[in-house]
C-alpha positions in Angstrom: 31.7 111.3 125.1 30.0 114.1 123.1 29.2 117.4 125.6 25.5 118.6 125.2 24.7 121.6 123.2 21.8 124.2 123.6 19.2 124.0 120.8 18.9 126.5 118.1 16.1 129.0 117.8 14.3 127.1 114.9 13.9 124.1 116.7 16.6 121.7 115.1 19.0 119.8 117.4 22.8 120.6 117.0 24.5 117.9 115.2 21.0 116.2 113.7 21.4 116.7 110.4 19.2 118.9 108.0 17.2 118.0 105.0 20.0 118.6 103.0 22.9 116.8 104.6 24.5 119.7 106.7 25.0 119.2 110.2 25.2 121.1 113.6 22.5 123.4 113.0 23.5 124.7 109.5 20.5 126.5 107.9 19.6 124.6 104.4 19.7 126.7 101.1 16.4 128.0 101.0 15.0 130.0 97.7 18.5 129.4 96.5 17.2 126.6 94.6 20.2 124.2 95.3 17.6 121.0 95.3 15.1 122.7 92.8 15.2 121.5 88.7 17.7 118.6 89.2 14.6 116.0 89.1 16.0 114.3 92.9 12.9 111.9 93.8 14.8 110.8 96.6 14.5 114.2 98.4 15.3 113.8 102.3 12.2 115.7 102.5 10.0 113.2 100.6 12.3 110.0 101.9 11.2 111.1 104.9 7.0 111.1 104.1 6.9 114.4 105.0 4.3 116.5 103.5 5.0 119.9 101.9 5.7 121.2 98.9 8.2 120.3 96.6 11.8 123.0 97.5 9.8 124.0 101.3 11.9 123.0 103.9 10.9 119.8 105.9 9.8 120.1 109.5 12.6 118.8 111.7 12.7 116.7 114.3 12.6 117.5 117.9 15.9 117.2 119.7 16.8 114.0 121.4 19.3 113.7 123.6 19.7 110.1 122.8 20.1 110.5 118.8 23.8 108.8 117.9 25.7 111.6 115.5 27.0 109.9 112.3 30.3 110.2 111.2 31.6 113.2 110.3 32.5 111.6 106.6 29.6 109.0 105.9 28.7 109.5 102.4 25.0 110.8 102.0 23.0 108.7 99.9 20.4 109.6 97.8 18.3 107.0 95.1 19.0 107.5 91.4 16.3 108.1 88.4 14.8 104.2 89.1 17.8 102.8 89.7 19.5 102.1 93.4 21.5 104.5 95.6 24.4 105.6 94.5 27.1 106.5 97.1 28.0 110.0 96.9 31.2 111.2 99.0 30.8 114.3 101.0 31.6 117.7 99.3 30.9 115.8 95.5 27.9 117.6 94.0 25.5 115.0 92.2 25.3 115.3 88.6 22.7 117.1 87.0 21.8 114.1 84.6 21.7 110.4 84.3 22.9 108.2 87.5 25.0 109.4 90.0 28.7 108.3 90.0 29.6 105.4 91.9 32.4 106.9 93.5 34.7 104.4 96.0 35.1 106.0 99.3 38.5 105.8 100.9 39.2 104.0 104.2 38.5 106.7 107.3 41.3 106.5 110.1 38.7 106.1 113.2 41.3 108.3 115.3 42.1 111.4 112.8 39.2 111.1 110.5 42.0 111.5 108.0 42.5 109.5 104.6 45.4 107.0 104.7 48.1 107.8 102.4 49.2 104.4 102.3 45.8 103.1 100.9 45.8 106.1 98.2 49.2 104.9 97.6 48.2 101.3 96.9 45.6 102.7 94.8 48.0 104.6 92.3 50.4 101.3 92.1 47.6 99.1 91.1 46.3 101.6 88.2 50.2 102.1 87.2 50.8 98.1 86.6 47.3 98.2 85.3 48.4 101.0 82.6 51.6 99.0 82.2 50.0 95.7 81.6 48.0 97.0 78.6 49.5 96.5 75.9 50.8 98.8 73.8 48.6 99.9 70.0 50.1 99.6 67.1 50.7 96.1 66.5 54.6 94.4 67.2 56.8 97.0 66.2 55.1 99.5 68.3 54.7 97.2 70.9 58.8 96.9 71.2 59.5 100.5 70.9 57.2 101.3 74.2 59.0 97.9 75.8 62.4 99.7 75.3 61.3 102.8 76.4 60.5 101.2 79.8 63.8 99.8 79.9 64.0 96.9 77.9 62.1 93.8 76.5 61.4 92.3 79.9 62.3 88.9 78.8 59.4 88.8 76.4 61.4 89.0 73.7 63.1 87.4 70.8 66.0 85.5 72.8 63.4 85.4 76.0 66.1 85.7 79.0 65.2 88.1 82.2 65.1 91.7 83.1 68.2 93.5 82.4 70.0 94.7 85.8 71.8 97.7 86.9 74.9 96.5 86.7 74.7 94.9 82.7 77.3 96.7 80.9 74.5 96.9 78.0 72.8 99.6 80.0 74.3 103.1 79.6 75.2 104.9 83.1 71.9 107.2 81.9 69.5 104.5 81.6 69.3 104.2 78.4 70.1 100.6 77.0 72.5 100.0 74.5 72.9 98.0 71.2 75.0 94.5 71.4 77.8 96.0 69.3 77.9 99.0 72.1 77.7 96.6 74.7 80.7 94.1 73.8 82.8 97.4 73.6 81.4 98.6 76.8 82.5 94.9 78.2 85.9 94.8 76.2 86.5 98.3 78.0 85.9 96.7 81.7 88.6 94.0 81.1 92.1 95.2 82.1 94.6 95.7 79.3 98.1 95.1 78.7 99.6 98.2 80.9 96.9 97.3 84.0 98.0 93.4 83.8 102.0 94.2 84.0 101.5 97.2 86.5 99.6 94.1 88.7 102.6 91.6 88.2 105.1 94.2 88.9 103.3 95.0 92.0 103.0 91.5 93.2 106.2 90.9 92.5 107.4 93.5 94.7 105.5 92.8 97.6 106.5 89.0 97.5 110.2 90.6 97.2 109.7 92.8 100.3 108.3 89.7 102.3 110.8 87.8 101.5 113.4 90.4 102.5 111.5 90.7 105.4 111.5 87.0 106.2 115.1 86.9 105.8 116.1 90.0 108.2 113.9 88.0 110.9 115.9 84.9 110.1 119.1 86.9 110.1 118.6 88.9 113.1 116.5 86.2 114.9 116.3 83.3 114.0 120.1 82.3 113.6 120.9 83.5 117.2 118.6 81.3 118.6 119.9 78.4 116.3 123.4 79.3 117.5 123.0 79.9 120.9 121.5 76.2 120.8 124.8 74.3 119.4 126.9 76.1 121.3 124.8 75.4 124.6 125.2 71.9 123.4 128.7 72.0 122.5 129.5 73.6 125.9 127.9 71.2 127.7 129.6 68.5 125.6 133.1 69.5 126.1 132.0 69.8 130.2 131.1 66.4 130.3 134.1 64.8 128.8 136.3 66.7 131.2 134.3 65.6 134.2 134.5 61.5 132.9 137.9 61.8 132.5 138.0 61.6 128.7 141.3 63.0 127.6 142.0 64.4 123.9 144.9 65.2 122.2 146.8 68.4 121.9 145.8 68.7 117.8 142.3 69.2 116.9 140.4 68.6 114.2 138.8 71.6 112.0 135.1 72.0 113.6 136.4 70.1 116.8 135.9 72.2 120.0 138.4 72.1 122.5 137.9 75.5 125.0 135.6 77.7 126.7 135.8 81.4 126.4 134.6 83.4 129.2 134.3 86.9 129.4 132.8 88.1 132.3 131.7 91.6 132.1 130.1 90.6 128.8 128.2 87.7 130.3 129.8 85.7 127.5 130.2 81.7 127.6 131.1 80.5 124.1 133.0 77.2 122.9 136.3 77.3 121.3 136.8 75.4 117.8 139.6 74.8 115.7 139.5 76.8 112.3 137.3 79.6 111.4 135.5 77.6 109.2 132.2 80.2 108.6 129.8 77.5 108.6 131.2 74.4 110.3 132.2 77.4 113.5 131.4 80.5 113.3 127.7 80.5 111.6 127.4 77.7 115.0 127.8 80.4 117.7 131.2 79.4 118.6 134.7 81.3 118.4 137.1 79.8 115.9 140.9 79.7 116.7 143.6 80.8 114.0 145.3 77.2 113.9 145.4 76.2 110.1 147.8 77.7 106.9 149.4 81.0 107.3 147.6 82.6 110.4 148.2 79.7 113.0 148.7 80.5 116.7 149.8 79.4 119.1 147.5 77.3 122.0 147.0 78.8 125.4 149.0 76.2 127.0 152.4 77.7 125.0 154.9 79.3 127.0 155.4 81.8 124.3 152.8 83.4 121.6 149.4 84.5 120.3 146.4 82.8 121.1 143.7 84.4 117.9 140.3 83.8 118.2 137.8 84.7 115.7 133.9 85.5 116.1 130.7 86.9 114.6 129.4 90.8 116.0 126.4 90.3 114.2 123.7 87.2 114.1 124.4 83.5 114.5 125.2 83.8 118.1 127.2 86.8 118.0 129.5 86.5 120.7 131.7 89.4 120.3 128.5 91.7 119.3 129.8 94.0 122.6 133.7 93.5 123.1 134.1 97.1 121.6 133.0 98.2 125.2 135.6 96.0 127.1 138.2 98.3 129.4 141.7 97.7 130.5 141.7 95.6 133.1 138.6 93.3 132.2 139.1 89.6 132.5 138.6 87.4 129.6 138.9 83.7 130.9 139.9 80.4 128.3 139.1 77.6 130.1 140.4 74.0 128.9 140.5 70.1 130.1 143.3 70.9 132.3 143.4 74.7 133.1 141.9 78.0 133.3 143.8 80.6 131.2 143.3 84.3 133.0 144.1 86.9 130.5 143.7 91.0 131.3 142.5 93.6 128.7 145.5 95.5 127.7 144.4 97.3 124.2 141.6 98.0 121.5 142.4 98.5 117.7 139.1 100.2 116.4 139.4 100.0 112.9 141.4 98.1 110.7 141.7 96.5 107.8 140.7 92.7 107.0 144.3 92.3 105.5 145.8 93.6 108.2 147.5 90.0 109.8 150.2 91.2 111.9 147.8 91.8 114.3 148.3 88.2 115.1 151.9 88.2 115.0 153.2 86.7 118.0 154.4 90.1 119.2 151.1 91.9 117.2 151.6 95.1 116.1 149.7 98.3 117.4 148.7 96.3 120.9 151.3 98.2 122.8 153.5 94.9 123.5 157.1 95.1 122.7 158.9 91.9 124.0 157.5 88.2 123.2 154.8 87.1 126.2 151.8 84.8 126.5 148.7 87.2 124.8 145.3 86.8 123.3 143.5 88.6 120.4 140.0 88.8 119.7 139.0 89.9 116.2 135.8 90.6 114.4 134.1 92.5 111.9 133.1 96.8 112.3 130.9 98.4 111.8 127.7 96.6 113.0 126.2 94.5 110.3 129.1 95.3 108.0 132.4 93.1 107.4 134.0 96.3 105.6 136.3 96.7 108.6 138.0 94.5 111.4 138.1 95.0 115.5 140.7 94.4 117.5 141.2 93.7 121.3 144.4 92.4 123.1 144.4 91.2 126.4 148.2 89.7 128.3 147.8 86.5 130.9 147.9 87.0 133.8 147.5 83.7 135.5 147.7 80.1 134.7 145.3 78.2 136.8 145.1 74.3 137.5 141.5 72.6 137.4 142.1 71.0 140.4 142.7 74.5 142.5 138.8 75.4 141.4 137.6 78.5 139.6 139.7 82.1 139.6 138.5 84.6 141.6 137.5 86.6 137.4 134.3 83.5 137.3 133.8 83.9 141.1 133.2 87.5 141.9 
């Protein structure tokens, strides 16, 4: 709501507007001939059928409280030389011949009484594609020239076809576009060459080499324990069942064919004994492999006199001697059989030796300390870790022979 104001002096209301289109009082340009010579008919004065002379200023109207204010920006209007009203924004002076200009007003914000930039905007875009769609004087040859100078023949041209894009390698990285001989070399130069194609195969050729490393480590490490662990489980359980029924075997065993159980206690280790040390039919199984065949047989447990060798992995497929290294004087190591348990005690270690190096199995071996023949055991396998460079050595003497039917010793007890 508009606040009342006091009238002026002269009689004209605040905000009613003036002969001459000024509003809240403003005093018209009197003498100063602003209205005089430019031939205006339509003079507010006259419009108005108010006598006077032509340039006097019109009476004014009383004030009345009730009178609505126009808007701030309504175009004044004013009648042409015989011809209608012409619009005529506020601040554009009329012209001093012929018609007024018809002159579109812009959209007023009813909040700001502000011009919208977004309508101007609009505006502009329509006269641009307006300019554009003209075409170009000159006839067809000029008409191609301003095409490519907008950046290309917008699929009006000879071989039709759309727009060029961005990303067409006959377009320059400047804009500008390029001929077809320019553009096949700019395509021959994105395709890879010779250098780029074999530093890709050699690349993929060593990542498939380094998975498939990989994949074999997890297999080695891994994957063959738990295979192994599984036969000899199996084969274990085997060998305890015929004992239980009652099925008796013969003193000579086949290559492969398991016969004992090795027990070593402070290792938590319970492997099968096989004959041989056949690498895949025994060892690569998980079990421990007996010296029994050619040169480096031993003699069985159940001999009054000799050297039982056994043989096993450190490393993967069930690696049951992975920790003997760590085995004291004194530890039990326990071969259990159909009829017996075997109790042997640690006596010696050998740390490093090498793989030629038999008379370790001698039946008085050398470098275990024993000096007269007896009933031992040796356990051999391969040093360092994850190496077969080197052999391992670790002697134990019996200690006791002990029947099946007395039960357990006190080494599988305790």
């Amino acid at each position: 709501m508009t606040a009342l104001r006091p009238e002026r002096e002269s009689g004209a209301a605040y905000g009613d507007a003036a002969e001459h289109g000024s509003a809240y009082g403003q005093q018209p340009y009197e003498g100063s001939g602003a209205w005089q010579g430019q031939g205006w008919s339509g003079h507010p004065a006259y419009a108005a059928g108010t006598p006077g002379e032509y340039g006097r200023q019109a009476p004014q109207p009383a004030y009345d409280a009730t009178t609505v204010l126009p808007p701030y920006q309504e175009a004044a209007t004013a009648p042409s030389y015989g011809g209608p009203a012409a619009a005529v924004p506020y601040g554009v002076a009329a012209p001093a011949d012929g018609p007024a200009p018809v002159v579109p007003a812009a959209p007023a914000d009813s909040e700001t009484v502000a011009l919208r930039a977004a309508d101007i905007a609009e505006a502009r875009q329509a006269a641009d594609r307006a300019r554009e769609s003209t075409p170009a004087p000159g006839g067809r040859a000029a008409r191609r020239k301003a095409a490519k100078r907008h950046g290309g023949h917008g699929g009006h041209g000879r071989h039709g076809g759309g727009p060029r894009t961005p990303e067409s390698p006959a377009r320059a990285a400047g804009g500008a576009s390029l001929s077809r001989v320019e553009a096949r070399r700019a395509a021959r130069a994105q395709k890879p060459g010779p250098a780029v194609v074999a530093s890709r195969l050699v690349g993929e050729l060593f990542i498939t080499t380094g998975v498939l490393m990989l994949l074999f480590v997890t297999y080695q490490l891994w994957w063959s324990n738990v295979r192994a662990h599984q036969e000899a489980g199996s084969a274990a359980r085997h060998l305890q069942q015929d004992w239980a029924s009652g099925k008796r075997e013969p003193g000579v065993f086949a290559p492969g064919q398991g016969f004992a159980i090795l027990h070593i206690p402070r290792l938590d280790v319970v492997a099968p004994i096989a004959e041989g040390t056949s690498k895949t039919k025994v060892l690569d199984r998980g079990m421990v492999g007996h010296y029994g065949e050619g040169g480096l047989k031993t003699a069985m447990p159940d001999a009054k006199t000799g050297n039982f060798g056994l043989a096993g992995h450190r490393n993967t497929h069930g690696e049951p001697f992975r920790y003997i290294n760590r085995l004291q004087k004194g530890d039990a190591i326990v071969v259990e059989t159909q009829d017996a348990y075997y109790v042997y005690r640690m006596a010696s270690i050998l740390p490093v030796t090498s793989p030629s190096n038999t008379s370790v199995l001698d039946p008085v071996p050398k470098g275990s300390g024993f000096t007269t023949p007896g009933r031992y055991i040796t356990l051999t396998t391969c040093t360092p870790e994850f190496t077969s460079k080197y052999r391992l050595i670790v002697w134990g003497k019996m200690v006791e022979e002990r029947p099946r039917s007395k039960g357990k010793p006190d080494a599988l007890i305790s």
